[in-house]
C-alpha positions as CSV (number, residue, x, y, z in Angstrom):
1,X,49.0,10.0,-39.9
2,X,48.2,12.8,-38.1
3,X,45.3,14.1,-40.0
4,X,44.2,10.8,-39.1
5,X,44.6,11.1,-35.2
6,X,43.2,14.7,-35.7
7,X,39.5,13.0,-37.3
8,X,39.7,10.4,-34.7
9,X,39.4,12.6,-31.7
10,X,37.4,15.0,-33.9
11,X,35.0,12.0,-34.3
12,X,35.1,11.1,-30.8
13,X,34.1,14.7,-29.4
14,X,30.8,14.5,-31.8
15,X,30.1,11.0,-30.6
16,X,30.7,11.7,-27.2
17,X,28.2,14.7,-27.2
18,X,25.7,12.4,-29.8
19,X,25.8,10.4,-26.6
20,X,25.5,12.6,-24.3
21,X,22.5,14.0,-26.2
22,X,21.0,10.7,-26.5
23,X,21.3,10.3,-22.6
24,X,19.8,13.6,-21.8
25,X,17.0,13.2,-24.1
26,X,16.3,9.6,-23.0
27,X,16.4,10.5,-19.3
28,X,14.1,13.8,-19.8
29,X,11.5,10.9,-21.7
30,X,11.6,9.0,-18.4
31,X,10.7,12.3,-16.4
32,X,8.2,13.0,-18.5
33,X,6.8,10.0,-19.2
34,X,2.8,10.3,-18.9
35,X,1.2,7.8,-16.1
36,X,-0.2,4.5,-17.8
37,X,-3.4,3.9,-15.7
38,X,-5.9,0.5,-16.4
39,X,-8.9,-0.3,-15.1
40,X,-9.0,-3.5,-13.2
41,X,-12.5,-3.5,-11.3
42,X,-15.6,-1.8,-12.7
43,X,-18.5,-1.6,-10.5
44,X,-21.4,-3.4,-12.0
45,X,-18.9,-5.7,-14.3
46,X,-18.1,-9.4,-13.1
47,X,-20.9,-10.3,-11.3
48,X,-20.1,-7.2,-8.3
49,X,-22.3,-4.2,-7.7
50,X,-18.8,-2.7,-6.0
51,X,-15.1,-3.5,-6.0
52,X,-13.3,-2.0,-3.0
53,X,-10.3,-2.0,-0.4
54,X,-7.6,-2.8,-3.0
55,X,-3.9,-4.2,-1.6
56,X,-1.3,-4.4,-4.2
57,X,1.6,-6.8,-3.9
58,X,5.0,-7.9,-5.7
59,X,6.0,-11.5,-5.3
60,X,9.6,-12.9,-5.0
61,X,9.6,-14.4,-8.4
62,X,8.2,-10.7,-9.9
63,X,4.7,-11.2,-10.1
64,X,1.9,-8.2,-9.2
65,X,-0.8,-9.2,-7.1
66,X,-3.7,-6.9,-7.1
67,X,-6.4,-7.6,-4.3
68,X,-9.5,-6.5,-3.4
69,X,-13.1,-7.0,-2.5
70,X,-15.9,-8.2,-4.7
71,X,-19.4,-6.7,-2.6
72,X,-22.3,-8.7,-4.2
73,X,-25.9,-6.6,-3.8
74,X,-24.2,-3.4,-2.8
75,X,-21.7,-0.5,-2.2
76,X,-21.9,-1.4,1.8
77,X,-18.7,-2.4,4.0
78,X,-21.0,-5.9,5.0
79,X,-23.3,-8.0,3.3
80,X,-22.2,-10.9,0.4
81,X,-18.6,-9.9,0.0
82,X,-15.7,-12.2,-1.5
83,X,-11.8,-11.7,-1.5
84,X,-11.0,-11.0,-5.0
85,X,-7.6,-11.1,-7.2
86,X,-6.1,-10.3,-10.4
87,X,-2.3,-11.7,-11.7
88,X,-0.1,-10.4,-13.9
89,X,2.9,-11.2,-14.5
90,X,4.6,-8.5,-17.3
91,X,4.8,-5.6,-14.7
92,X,1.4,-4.7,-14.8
93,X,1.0,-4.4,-18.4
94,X,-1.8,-6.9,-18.6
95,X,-3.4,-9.0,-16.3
96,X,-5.3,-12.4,-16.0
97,X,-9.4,-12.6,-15.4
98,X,-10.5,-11.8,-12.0
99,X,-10.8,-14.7,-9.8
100,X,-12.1,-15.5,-6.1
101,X,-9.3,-16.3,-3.5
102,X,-12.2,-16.6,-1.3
103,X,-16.3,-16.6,0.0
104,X,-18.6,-17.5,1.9
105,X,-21.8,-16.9,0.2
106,X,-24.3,-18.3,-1.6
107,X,-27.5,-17.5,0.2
108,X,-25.4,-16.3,3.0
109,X,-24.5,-12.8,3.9
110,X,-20.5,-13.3,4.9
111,X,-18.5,-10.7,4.9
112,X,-15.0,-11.5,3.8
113,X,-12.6,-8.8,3.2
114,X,-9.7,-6.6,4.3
115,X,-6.5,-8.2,2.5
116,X,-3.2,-7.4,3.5
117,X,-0.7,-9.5,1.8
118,X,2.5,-10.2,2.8
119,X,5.6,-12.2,0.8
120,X,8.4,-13.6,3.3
121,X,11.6,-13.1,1.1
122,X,12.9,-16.3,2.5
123,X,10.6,-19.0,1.7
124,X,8.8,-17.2,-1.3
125,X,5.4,-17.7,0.6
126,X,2.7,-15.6,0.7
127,X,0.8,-15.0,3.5
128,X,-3.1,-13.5,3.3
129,X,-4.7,-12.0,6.4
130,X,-8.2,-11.3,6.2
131,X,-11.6,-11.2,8.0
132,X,-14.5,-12.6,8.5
133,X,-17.6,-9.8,9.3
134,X,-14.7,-8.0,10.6
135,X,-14.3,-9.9,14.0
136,X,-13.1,-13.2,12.6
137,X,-9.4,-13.0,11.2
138,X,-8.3,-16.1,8.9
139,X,-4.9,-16.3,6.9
140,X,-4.2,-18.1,3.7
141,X,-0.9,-19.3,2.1
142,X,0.1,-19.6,-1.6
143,X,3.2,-20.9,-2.4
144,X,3.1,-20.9,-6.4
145,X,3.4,-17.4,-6.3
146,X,-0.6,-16.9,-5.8
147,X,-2.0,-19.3,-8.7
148,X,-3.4,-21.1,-5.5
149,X,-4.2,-20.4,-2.0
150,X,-4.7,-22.9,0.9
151,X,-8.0,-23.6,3.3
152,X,-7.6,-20.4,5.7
153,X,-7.1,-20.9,9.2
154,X,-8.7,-19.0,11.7
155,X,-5.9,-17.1,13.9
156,X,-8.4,-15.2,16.3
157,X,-7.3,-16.6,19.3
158,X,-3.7,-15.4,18.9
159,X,-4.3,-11.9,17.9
160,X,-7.4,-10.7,19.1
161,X,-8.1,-10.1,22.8
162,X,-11.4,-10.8,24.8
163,X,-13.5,-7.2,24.9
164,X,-12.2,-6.2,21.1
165,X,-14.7,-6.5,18.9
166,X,-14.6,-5.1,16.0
167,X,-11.1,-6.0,13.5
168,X,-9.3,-5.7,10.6
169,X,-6.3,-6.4,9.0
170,X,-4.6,-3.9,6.6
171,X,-6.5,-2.6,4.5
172,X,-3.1,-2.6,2.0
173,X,-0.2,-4.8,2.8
174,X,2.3,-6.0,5.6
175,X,6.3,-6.0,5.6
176,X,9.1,-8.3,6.5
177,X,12.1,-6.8,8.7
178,X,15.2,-6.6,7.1
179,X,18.0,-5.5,9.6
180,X,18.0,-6.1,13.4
181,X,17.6,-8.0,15.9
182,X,14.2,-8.9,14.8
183,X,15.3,-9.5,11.3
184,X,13.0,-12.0,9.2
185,X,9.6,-11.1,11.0
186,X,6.5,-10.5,9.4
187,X,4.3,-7.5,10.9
188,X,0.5,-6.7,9.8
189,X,-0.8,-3.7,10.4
190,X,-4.1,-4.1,11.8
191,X,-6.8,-2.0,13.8
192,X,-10.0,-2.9,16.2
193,X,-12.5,-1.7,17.9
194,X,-12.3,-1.3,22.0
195,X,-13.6,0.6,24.8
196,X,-11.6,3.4,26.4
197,X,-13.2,4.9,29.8
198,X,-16.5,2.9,29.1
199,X,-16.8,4.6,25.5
200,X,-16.4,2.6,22.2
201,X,-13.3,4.0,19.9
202,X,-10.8,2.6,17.1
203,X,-7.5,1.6,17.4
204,X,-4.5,0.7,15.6
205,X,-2.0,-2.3,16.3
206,X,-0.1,-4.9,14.6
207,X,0.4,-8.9,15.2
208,X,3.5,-10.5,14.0
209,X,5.3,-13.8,13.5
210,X,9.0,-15.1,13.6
211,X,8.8,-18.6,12.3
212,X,7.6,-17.7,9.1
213,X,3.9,-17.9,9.5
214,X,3.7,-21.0,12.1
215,X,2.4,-18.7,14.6
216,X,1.4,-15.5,15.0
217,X,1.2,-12.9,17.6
218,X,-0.1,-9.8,19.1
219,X,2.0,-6.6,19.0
220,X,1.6,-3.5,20.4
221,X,-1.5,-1.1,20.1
222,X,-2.2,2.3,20.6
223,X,-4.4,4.7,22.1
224,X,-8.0,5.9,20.8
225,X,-8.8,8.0,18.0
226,X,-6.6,5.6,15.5
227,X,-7.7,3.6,12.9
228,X,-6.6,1.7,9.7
229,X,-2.7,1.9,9.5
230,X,0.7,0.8,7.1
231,X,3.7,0.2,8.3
232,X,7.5,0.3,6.7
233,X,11.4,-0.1,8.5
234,X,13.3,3.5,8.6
235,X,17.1,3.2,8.0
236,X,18.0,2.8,11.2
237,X,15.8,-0.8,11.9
238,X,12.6,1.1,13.4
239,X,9.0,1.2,12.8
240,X,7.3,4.3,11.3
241,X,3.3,3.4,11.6
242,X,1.3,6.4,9.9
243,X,-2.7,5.9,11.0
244,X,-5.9,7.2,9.7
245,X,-6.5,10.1,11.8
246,X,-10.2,10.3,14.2
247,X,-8.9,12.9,16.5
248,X,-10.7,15.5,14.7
249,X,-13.6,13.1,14.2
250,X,-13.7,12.8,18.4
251,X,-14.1,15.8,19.6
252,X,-9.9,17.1,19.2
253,X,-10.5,19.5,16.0
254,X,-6.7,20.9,16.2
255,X,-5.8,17.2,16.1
256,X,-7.5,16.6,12.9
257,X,-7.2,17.0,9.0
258,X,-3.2,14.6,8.9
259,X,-2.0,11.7,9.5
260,X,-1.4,10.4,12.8
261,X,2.3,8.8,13.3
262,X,4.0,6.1,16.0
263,X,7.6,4.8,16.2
264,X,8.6,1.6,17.7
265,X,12.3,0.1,18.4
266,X,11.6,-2.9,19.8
267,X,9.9,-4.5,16.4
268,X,6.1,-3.2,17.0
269,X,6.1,-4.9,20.7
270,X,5.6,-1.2,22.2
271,X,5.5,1.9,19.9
272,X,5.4,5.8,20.9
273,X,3.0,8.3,21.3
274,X,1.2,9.5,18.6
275,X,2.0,12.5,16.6
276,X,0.6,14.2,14.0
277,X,2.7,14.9,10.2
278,X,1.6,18.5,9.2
279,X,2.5,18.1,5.5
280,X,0.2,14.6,5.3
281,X,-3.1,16.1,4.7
282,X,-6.1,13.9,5.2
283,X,-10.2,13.5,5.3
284,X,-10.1,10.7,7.7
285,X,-9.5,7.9,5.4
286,X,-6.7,4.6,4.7
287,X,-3.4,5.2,3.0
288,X,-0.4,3.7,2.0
289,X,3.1,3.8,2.6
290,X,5.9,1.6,1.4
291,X,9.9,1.7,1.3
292,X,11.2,2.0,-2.0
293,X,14.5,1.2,-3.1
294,X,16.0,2.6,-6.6
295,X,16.9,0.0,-8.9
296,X,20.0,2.2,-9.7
297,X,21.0,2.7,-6.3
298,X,20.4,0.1,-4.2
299,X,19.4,0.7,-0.4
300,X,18.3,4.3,-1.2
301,X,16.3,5.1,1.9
302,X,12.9,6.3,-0.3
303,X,9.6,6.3,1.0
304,X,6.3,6.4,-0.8
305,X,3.3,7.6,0.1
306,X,-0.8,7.7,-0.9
307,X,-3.6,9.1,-0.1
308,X,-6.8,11.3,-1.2
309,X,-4.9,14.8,-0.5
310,X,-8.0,17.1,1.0
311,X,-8.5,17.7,4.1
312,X,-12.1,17.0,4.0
313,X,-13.1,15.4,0.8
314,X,-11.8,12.5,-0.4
315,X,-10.6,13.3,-3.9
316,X,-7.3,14.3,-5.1
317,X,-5.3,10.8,-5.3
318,X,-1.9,12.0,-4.9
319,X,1.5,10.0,-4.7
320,X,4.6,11.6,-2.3
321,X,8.3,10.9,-1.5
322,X,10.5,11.1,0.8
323,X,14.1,10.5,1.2
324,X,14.3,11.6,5.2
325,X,12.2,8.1,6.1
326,X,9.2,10.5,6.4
327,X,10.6,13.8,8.0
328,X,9.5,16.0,5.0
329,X,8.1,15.0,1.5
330,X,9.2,17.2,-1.0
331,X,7.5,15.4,-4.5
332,X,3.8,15.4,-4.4
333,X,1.7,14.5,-7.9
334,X,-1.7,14.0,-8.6
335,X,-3.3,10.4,-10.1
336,X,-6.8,11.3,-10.0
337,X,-8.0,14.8,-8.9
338,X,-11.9,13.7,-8.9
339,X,-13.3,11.5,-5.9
340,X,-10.9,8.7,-4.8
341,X,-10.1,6.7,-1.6
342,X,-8.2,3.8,-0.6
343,X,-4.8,3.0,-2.4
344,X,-1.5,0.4,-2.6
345,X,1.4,1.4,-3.3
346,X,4.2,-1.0,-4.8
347,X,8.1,-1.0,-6.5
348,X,7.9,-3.0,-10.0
349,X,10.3,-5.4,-10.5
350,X,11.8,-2.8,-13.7
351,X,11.9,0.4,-10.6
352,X,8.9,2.0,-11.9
353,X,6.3,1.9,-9.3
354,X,2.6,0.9,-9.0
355,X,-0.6,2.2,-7.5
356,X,-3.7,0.5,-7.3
357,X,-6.4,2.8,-5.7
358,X,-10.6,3.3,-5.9
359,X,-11.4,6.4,-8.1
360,X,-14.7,7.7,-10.0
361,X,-16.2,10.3,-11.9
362,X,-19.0,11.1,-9.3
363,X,-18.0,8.4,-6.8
364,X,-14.8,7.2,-5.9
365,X,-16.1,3.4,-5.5
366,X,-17.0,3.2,-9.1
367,X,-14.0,1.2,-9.6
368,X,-10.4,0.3,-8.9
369,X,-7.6,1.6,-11.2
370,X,-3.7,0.6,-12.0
371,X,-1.3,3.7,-12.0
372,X,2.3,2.7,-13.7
373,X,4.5,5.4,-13.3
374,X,8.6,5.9,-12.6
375,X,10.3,7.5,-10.0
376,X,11.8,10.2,-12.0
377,X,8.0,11.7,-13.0
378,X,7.4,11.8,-9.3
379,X,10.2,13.5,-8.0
380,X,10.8,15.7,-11.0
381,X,11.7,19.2,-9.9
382,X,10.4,18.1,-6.5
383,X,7.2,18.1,-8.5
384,X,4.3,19.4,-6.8
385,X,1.7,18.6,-10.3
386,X,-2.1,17.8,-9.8
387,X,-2.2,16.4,-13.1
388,X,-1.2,13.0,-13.9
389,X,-4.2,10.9,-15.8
């Protein structure tokens, strides 16, 4: 009897550590784990001469939807362009044909483009801002989780003053609120073009609504020398909007080379001045930010970030974190360290998280790429890599 208690526990300790083993091993696999990257636009392939401005969302029934715009005859940001889309509904693992959500072509030259999705948790809808030759802006519904999208309405009125001229929405994606007051609203970051002191600069702002997509309205703006912007909800129920930076492009070189940064507390009615994030290096160009929350522990406050990582070229596609909503971001890797550009960030229904973004060999609009990758490879050691394809 007591040799056989003495085997039991023996065999307990060696399949405790077995385990333990196990766990250790399987955990340094996910750290490790190389990026899975797929290319789902190819310049010249489809019937496009360019695929651009990509926005990547996750519906409420777990599909990924990966936007973007098809551009006809040429590279250019106008001429024959059309809202393109590709489904898929594995995590990203494969996807369906590429399909147009919507055009106005034909002989035409319509410019339709700048997606920034948006899924309201409550209804399951999703909502599709976009614009027409960047002064129009339309929005289009699905509500079969984006096999179908409805006529798009034309929202100008509500969101864009008289004397702006030049708008659009996104590029990337808009958020729902999740705390607060203003709990249940849908915001979309947006910028436009206006005069300041008789002299024509860009501008970031947002529009929202609170009846889920009945109406819409305009939010607050800021200043000059801002541009295309994202937006997420800190812990606390505020918005953080980070904005492409023209400071340095206007004349205010000290100003330039990082993000620009505004906070607002009243739901993006009013927002802060602008201030600049040191460790967010930039070449004046769009980037993404999203909340992320850790499948294994659940209202993590984890922020994501992307953006080409140079202060003048725009190469180096590089993915940070933060778990300060943005005060410091210790993880940094590399995607792509050739030419690349515009980028959507998005948590997977398993926790890993996606990243569509433009990237080339000698151009970074040769086409648009899907990066799968988990948390633990990004934050690794506070990983500071610039290898990851």
């Amino acid at each position: 009897m007591g040799k056989t208690k003495q085997f039991s526990l023996v065999g307990m300790i060696h399949l405790v550590a077995a385990l333990s083993a196990f766990a250790g091993e399987a955990a340094s696999q996910r750290t490790t784990q190389p990026v899975q990257q797929a290319d789902l636009f190819v310049g010249g392939k489809g019937g496009y001469h360019t695929y651009r401005i990509p926005a990547l969302i996750v519906t409420s029934k777990g599909a990924l939807l990966a936007f973007c715009e098809g551009r006809k005859t040429s590279r250019n940001d106008d001429g024959d362009i059309d809202l393109m889309l590709r489904r898929s509904t594995d995590g990203g693992k494969t996807w369906s044909d590429q399909t147009v959500v919507y055009e106005e072509g034909g002989t035409a030259t319509i410019t339709i483009g700048n997606p920034c999705p948006i899924v309201d948790e409550a209804t399951g809808a999703i909502w599709l801002p976009f614009c027409r030759n960047n002064r129009a802006v339309l929005i289009s519904q699905s509500t079969d989780d984006g096999l179908t999208w409805s006529k798009p309405v034309d929202i100008t009125k509500e969101v864009k003053p008289a004397g702006w001229d030049w708008y659009a929405t996104g590029p990337g994606v808009g958020i729902q609120l999740r705390v607060g007051p203003h709990k249940g609203r849908l915001i979309i970051p947006c910028d436009h073009g206006e005069n300041f002191d008789g002299k024509p600069f860009k501008s970031s702002h947002v529009f929202y609504s609170d009846d889920h997509g009945k109406t819409w309205k305009l939010g607050g703006s800021l200043g000059p020398h801002t541009n295309e912007c994202q937006v997420v909800e800190t812990r606390d129920g505020s918005l953080l909007l980070n904005m492409r930076n023209h400071f340095g492009r206007d004349g205010m070189a000290e100003k330039g080379g990082k993000r620009a940064l505004a906070t607002s507390h009243d739901g993006g009615v009013t927002w802060s001045d602008v201030r600049f994030d040191e460790a967010l290096i930039e070449p004046v160009c769009q980037a993404s930010l999203i909340r992320y929350r850790d499948a294994d522990a659940p209202g993590k406050p984890i922020l994501l970030f992307s953006n080409p990582a140079d202060r003048k070229q725009r190469i180096n596609a590089t993915v940070r974190s933060s778990e300060d909503d943005g005060q410091t971001w210790p993880a940094a890797r590399s995607l792509h360290a050739g030419p690349s550009c515009y980028s959507s960030l998005a948590a997977l229904p398993d926790g890993s998280i996606g990243c569509l973004y433009e990237r080339g060999e000698k151009q970074f609009s040769e086409k648009i790429t899907f990066a799968r990758f988990t948390l633990e490879w990004l934050t690794a050691a506070n990983a500071t890599s610039n290898s990851g394809s």
